[in-house]
N, C-alpha and C positions, 0 to 999 in steps of 0.2 A: 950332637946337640950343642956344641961348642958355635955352631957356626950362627948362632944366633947375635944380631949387632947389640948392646949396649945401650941401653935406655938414655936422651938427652935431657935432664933437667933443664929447663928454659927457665932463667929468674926475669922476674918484676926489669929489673934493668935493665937486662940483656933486649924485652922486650920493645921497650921504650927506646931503647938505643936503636932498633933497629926501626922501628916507624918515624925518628928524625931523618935519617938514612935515607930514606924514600924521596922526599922534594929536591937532593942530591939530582936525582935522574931528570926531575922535571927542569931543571935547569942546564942541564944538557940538552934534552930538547932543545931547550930554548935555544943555546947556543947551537946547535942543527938547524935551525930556524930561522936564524940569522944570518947563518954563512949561505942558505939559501937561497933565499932574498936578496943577499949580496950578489950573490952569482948569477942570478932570475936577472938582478939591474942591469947586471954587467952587459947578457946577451941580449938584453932589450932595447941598450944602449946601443950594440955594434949592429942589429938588424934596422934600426932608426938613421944609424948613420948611413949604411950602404941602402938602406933605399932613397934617402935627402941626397945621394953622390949620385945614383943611377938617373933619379929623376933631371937629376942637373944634366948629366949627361946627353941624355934624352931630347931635353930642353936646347940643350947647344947644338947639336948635333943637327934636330929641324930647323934649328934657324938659320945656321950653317948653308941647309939647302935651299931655302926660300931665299936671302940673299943674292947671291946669283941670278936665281930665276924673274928675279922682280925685276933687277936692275937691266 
């Protein structure tokens, strides 16, 4: 019968301490949330860029061969 755990009184304080506690998390989120977005910009940014550089590419490359042929 020993093995029974020990009753937890939970006080008025204890209580309230602990539902301040909570918006803690929600501001972590938040900062998950941000570093996301940061990171979301980031590859937004380098997929924008390497298609604005391919397109140039592209671009040079046909006139490149037109060029020639006209002349």
């Amino acid at each position: 019968m020993s093995d029974k755990k020990p009753i937890k009184v939970v006080k008025r304080v204890e209580r309230t301490a602990a539902r301040r506690a909570k918006p803690k998390d929600k501001s972590a989120q938040k900062t998950a949330h941000e570093i996301v977005d940061t990171v979301s910009s980031w590859v937004n940014d380098f997929q924008r860029k390497r298609h604005q550089e391919t397109a140039q590419a592209i671009t040079s490359l046909l006139q490149s061969r037109r060029q020639p042929a006209e002349s």
